[in-house]
C-alpha positions as CSV (number, residue, x, y, z in Angstrom):
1,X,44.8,30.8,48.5
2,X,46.3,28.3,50.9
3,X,50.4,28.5,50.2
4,X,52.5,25.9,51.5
5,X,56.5,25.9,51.4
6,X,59.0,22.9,52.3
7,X,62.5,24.6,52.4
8,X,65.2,22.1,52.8
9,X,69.0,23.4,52.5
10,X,70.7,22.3,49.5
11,X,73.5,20.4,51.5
12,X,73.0,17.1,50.8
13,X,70.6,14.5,49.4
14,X,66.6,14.3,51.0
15,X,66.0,11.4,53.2
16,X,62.7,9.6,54.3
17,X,62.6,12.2,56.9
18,X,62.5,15.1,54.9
19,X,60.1,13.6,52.4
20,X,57.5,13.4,55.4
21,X,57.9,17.4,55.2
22,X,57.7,17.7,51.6
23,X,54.4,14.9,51.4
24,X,52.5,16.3,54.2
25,X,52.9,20.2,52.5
26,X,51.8,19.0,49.2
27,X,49.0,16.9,50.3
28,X,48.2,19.6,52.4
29,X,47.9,22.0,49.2
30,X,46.7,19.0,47.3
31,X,43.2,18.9,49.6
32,X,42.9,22.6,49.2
33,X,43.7,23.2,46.0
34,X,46.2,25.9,47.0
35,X,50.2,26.0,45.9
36,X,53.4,24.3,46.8
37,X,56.4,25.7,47.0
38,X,60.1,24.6,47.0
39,X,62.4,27.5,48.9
40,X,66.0,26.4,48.8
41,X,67.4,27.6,52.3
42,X,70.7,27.8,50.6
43,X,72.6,30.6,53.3
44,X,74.5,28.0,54.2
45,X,77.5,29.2,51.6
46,X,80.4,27.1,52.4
47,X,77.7,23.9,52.6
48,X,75.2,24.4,50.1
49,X,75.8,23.2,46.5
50,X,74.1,23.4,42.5
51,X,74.2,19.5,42.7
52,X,72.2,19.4,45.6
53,X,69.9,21.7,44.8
54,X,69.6,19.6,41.3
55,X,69.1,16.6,43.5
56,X,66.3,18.0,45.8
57,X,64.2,18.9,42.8
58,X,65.0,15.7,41.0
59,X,64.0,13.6,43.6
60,X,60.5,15.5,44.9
61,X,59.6,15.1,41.3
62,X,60.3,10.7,41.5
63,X,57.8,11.0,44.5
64,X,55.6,12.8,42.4
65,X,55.5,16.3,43.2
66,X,56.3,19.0,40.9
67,X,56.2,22.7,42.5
68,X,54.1,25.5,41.7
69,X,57.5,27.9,42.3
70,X,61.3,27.1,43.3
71,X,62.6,30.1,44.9
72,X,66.4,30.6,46.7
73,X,66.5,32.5,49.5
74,X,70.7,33.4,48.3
75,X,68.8,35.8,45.8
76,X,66.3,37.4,48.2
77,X,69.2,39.1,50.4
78,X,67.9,42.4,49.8
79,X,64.8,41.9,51.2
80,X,66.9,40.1,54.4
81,X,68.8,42.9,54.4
82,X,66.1,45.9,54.6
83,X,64.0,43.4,57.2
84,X,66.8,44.2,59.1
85,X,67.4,47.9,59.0
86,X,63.5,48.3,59.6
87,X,63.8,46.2,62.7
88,X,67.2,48.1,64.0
89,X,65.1,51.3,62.9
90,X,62.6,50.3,65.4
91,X,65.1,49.7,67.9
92,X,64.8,45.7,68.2
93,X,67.5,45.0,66.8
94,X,70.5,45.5,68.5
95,X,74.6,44.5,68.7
96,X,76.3,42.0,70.4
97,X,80.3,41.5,70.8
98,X,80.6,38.1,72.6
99,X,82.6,35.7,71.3
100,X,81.4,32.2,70.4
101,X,84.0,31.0,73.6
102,X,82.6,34.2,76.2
103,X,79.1,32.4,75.4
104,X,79.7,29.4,76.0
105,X,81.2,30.2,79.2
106,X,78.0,32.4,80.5
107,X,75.9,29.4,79.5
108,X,77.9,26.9,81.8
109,X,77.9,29.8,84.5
110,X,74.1,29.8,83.8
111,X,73.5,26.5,84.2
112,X,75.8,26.2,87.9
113,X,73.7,29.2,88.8
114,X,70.5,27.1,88.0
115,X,69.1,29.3,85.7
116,X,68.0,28.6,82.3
117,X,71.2,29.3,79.5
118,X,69.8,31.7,77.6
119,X,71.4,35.4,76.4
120,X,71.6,37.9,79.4
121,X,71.2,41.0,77.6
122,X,74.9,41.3,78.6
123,X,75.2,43.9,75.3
124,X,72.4,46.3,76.4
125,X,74.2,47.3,79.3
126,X,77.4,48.3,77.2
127,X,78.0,52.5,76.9
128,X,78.6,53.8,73.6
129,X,82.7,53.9,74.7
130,X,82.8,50.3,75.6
131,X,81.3,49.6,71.8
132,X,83.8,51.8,70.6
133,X,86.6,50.3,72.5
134,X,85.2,46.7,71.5
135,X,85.0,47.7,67.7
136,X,89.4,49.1,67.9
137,X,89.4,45.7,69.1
138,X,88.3,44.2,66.1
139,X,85.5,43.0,67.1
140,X,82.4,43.0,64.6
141,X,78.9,42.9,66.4
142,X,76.4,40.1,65.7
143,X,72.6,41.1,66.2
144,X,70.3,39.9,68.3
145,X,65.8,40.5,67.8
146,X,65.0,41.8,71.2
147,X,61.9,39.6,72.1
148,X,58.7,41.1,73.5
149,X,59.8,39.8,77.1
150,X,59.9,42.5,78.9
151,X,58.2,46.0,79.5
152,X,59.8,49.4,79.6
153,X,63.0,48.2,80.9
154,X,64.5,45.1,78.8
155,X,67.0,43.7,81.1
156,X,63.3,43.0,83.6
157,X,62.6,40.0,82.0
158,X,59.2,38.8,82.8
159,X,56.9,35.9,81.4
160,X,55.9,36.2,77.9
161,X,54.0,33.0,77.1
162,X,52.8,32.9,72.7
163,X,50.4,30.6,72.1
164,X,49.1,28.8,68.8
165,X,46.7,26.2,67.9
166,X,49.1,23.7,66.3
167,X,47.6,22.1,62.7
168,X,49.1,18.6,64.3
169,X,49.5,19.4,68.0
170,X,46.8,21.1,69.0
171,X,47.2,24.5,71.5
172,X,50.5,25.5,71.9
173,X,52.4,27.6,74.3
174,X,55.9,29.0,74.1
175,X,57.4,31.2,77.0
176,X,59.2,33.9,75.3
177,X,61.2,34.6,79.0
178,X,62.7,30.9,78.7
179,X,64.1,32.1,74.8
180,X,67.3,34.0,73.9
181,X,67.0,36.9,71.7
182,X,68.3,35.0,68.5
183,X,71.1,36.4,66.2
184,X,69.5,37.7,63.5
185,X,72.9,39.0,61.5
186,X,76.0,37.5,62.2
187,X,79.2,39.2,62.5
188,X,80.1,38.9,58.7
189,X,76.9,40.2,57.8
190,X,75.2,36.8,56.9
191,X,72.2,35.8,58.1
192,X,71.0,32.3,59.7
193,X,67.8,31.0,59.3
194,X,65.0,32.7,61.7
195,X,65.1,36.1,59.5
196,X,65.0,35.0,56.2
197,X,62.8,32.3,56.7
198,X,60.0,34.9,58.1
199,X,60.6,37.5,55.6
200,X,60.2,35.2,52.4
201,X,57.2,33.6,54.1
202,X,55.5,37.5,54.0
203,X,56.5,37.9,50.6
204,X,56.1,34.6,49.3
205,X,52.6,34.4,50.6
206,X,53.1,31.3,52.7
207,X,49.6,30.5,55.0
208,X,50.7,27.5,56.7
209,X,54.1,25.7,57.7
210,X,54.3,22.4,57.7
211,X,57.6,21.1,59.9
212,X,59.0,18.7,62.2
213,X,58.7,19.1,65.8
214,X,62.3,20.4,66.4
215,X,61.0,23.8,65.5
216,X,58.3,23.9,68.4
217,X,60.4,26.3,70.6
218,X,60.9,28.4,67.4
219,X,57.5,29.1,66.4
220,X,57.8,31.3,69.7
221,X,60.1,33.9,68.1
222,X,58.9,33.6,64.9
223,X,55.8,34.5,65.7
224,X,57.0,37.5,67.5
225,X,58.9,38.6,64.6
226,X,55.9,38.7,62.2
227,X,54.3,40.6,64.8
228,X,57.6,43.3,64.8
229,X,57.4,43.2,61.1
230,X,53.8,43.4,60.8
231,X,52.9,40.6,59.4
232,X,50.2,38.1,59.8
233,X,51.8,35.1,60.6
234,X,51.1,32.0,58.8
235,X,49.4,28.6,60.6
236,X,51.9,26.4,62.2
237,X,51.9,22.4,62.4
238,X,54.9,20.8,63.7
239,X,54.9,16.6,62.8
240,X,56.7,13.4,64.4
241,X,60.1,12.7,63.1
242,X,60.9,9.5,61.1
243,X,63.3,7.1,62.8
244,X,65.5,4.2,61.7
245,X,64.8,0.8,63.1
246,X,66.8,1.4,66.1
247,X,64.5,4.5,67.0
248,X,68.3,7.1,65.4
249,X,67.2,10.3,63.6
250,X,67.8,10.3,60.1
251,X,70.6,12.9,58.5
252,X,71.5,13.9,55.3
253,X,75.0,14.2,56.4
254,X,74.9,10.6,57.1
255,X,72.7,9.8,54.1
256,X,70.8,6.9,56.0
257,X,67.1,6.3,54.3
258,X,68.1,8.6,51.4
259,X,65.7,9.0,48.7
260,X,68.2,8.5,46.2
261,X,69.7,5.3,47.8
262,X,66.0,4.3,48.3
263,X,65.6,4.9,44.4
264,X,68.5,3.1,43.4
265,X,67.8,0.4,45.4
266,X,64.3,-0.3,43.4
267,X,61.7,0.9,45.8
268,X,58.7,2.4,44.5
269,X,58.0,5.9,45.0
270,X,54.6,5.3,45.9
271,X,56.0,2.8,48.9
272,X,58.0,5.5,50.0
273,X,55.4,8.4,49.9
274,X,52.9,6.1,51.4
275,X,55.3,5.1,54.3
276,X,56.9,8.7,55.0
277,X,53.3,10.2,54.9
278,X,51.2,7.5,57.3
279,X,53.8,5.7,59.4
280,X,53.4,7.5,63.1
281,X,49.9,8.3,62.0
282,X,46.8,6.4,63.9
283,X,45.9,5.1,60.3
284,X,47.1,2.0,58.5
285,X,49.7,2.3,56.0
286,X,48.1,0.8,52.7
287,X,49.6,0.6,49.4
288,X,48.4,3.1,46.8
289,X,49.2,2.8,43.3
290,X,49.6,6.6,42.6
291,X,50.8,9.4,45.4
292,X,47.3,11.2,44.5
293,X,45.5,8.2,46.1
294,X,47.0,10.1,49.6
295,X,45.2,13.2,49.2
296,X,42.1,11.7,50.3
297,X,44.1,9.8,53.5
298,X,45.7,13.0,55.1
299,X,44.9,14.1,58.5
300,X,47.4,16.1,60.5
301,X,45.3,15.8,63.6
302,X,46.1,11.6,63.2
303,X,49.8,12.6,63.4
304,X,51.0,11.2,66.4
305,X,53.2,12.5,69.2
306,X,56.0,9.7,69.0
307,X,58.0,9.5,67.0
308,X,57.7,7.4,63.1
309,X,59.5,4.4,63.6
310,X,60.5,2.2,60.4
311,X,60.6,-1.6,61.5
312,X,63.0,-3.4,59.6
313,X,61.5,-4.6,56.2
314,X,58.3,-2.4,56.8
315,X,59.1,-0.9,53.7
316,X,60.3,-4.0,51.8
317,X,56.7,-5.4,52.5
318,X,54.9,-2.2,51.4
319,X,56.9,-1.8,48.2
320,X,55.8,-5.5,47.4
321,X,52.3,-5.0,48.2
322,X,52.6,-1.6,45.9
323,X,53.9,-3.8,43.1
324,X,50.6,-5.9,43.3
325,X,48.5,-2.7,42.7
326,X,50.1,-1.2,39.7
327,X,48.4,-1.5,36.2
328,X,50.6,-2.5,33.2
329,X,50.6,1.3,32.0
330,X,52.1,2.5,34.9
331,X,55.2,0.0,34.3
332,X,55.7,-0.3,31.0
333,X,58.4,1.5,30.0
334,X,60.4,0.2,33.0
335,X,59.4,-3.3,32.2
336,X,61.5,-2.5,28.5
337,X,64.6,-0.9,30.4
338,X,64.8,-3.9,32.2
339,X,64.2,-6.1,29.1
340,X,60.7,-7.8,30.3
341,X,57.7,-6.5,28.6
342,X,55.9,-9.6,27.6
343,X,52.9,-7.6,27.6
344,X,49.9,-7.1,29.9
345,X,48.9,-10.5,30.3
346,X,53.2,-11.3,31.4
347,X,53.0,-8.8,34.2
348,X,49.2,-9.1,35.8
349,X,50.5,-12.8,36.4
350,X,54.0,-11.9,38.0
351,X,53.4,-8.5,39.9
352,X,52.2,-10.5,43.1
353,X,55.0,-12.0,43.3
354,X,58.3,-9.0,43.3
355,X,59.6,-7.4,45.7
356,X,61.3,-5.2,43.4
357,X,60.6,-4.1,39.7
358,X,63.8,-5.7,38.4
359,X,62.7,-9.1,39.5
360,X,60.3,-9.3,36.2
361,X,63.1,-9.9,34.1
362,X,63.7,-13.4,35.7
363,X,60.8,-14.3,35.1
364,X,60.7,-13.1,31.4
365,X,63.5,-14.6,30.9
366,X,61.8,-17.9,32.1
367,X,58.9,-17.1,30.2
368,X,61.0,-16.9,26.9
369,X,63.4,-19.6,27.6
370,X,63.1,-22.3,30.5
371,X,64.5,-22.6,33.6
372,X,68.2,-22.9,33.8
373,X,67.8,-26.1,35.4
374,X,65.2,-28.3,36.8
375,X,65.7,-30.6,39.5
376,X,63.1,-33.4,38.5
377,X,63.1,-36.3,40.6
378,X,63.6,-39.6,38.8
379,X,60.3,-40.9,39.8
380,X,58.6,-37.9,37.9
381,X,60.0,-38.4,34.7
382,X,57.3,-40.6,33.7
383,X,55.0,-38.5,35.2
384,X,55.9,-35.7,33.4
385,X,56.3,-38.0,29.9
386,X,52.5,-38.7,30.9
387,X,51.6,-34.9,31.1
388,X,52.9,-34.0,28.0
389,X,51.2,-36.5,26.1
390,X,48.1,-35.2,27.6
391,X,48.8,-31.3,26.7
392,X,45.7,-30.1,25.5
393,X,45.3,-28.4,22.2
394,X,45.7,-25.0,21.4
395,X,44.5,-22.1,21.7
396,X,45.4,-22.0,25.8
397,X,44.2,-19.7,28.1
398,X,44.0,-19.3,31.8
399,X,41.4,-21.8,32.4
400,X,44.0,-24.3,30.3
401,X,46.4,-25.0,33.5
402,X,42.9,-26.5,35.7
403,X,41.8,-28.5,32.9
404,X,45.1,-30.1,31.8
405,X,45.9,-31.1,35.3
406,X,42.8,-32.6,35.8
407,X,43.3,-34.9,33.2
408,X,46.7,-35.3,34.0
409,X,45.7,-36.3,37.8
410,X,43.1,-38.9,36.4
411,X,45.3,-40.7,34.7
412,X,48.1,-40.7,36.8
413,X,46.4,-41.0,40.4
414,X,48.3,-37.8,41.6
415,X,46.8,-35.1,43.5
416,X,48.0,-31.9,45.8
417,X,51.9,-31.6,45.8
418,X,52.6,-34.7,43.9
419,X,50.8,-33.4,41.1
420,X,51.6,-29.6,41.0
421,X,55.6,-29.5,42.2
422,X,57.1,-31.4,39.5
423,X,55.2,-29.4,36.7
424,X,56.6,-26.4,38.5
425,X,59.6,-26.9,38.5
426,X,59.8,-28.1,34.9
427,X,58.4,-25.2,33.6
428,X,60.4,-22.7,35.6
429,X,62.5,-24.0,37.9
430,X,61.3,-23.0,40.8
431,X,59.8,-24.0,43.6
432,X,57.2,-21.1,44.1
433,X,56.4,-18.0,42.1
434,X,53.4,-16.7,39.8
435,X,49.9,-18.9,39.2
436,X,51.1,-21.3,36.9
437,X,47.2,-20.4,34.8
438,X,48.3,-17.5,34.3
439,X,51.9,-18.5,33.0
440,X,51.0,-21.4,31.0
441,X,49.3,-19.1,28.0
442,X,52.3,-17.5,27.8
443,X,54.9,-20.3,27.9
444,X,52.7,-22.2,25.3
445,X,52.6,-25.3,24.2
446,X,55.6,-25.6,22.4
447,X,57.7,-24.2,25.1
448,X,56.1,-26.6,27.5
449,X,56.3,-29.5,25.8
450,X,60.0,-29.1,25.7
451,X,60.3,-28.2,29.4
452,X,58.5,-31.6,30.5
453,X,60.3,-33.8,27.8
């Protein structure tokens, strides 16, 4: 069965960004009818928090996407940990004493040298006294994964190119010779992300990874390390990154584009799915009333190579247009928090016309009561006094409004503006808004009778 995993560390709140990740796995899944699941990457153990982790799984489940399994990689250190010994076993795995300063140093020397700054190996050439000597130090080794660069002699580097055919990219090639061996195990015994992240992959089942393009040079050395583990590696499709308006990355550090400021704010999560999933695609970004309607939309091989700008009120427009589609069930009980369920008939007439939810609750509160205040023109006062006499008798319906202003333009000579603005704004105050046809029923004729008197 096809097996998807978004893995986000719990270290601070989702943005737009990592949404993209999480939408395009699920939808992914969705099409297939395989799983999705949610792997907290939560090594990280000065960083990583309950509340975040709380957080992440509250807010995939506003978007709309409930997993098939949550697992933490914090309680899968066993299986880290004998990864490990099998790989040291197998003699690719091995110590390093450098400190964080003597590396950075070899990097710069690296670079004057015009050579690519990447590991030299420096801790194979070490004798079995120097490691001793090092350790009365107090040093504690880090490990490195030797890569497959090389052949009988490791410190011969020679080209090692890995190649994939990327779900978004198309082929790929990685040159293992231009990659440091990456620290697998760090000096306190902890281990970063490349490790863990292939191990629970194997054991979690996972057949393709869906990420962002960062992890490009990665997929290199990961794929090597599924090979030393032997392991089948999963498929690999590396996406566009989501940008601000001003072309910045997002960061949950920063919080900019967070799903939970998003949410607070009153956007819809459909708006949000629909613009993390097709923005930097080659396909239009419609609204959709329901994140299932973007099963059928997904193609990774649309994905583009730039990156997935958001234009300023991009979203604001979408989230309107969103608004338009969404039947009365679908809002009901958020039309009650908010104190403006008038029924179905209340919101079919005002949904074209919000940019946010919240905004029905104006207009219910016109509905129920008037306008706060109406600037009528002296001149319209009898024109209004006119219209009123001319109200037609009940029971009103949409097709009320056309014939009452009919009449109400035959006698008075008034057509276009003239005719329409005053009514308007005696009956809510306003200027534009809603299809008065549709409004009338529910103001009724007592209510509007009062408004034009």
């Amino acid at each position: 069965m096809i097996t998807v995993r978004f893995a986000p560390s719990p270290t601070g709140f989702l943005h737009l960004g990592n949404a993209r990740t999480a939408l395009l796995n699920w939808l992914f899944a969705k099409q297939a009818g395989g799983r999705f699941i949610l792997r907290l990457d939560d090594t990280d153990r000065e960083r990583s928090t309950e509340a975040f982790a709380a957080a992440i799984v509250e807010d995939l489940a506003w978007l709309g996407i409930v997993p098939d399994a949550i697992h933490r990689q914090s309680e899968r250190a066993e299986r880290h940990a004998a990864a490990a010994e099998r790989l040291t076993a197998a003699g690719l795995l091995y110590p390093c004493y450098e400190t964080a300063e003597e590396l950075e140093r070899r990097r710069r020397l690296r670079r004057v040298q015009g050579l690519p700054p990447i590991y030299d190996r420096a801790a194979l050439r070490l004798s079995d006294e120097d490691k001793a000597r090092l350790v009365a130090e107090g040093r504690a080794p880090h490990r490195r994964f030797l890569l497959p660069n090389h052949d009988a002699d490791p410190l011969a580097i020679r080209s090692a190119p890995v190649g994939w055919d990327d779900l978004v990219r198309g082929p790929q090639t990685v040159d293992l010779a231009a990659q440091s061996d990456p620290v697998l195990v760090r000096a306190d015994g902890s281990f970063p992300y490349t490790l863990p992240s292939v191990v629970d992959d194997v054991d979690l089942g996972v057949t393709h990874v869906i990420r962002g393009e960062d992890h490009v040079a990665n997929t290199g050395v990961q794929l090597a390390l599924f090979a030393a583990l032997g392991a089948a590696p999963p498929a690999f499709g590396h996406h566009n990154f989501i940008t601000d308006a001003e072309g910045a990355p997002l960061s949950k550090r920063t919080g900019a584009l967070s799903l939970r400021a998003l949410r607070a704010a009153g956007y819809e999560p459909a708006a949000v799915a629909t613009i993390a999933v097709m923005t930097g695609t080659s396909d239009a970004v419609e609204p959709v009333a329901a994140l299932e309607e973007l099963v059928g939309r997904l193609h990774l091989d649309h994905v583009s190579r730039a990156p997935a700008r958001i234009g300023e009120g991009e979203l604001d427009g979408l989230n309107a247009r969103t608004l338009a589609l969404l039947p009365y069930a679908a809002v009901r009980d958020r039309l009650v928090e908010h104190d403006a369920d008038l029924g179905e008939a209340f919101w079919i007439a005002v949904r074209g016309n919000l940019a946010r939810l919240d905004e029905a609750a104006a207009w219910a509160r016109i509905v129920r009561e008037g306008p706060a205040e109406a600037a009528i023109d002296g001149d319209d006062r009898a024109f209004l006094a006119e219209a009123v006499r001319l109200l037609p008798a009940p029971p009103w319906d949409e097709t009320t409004f056309k014939r009452w202003t009919a009449a109400v333009g035959q006698a008075t000579g008034r057509k276009g503006r003239a005719l329409y603005r005053p009514i308007r704004l005696a009956l809510t105050g306003r200027e534009d808004g809603p299809e008065l046809a549709r409004l009338l029923p529910l103001i009724g004729p007592a209510g509007t009778s009062a408004r034009l008197s």
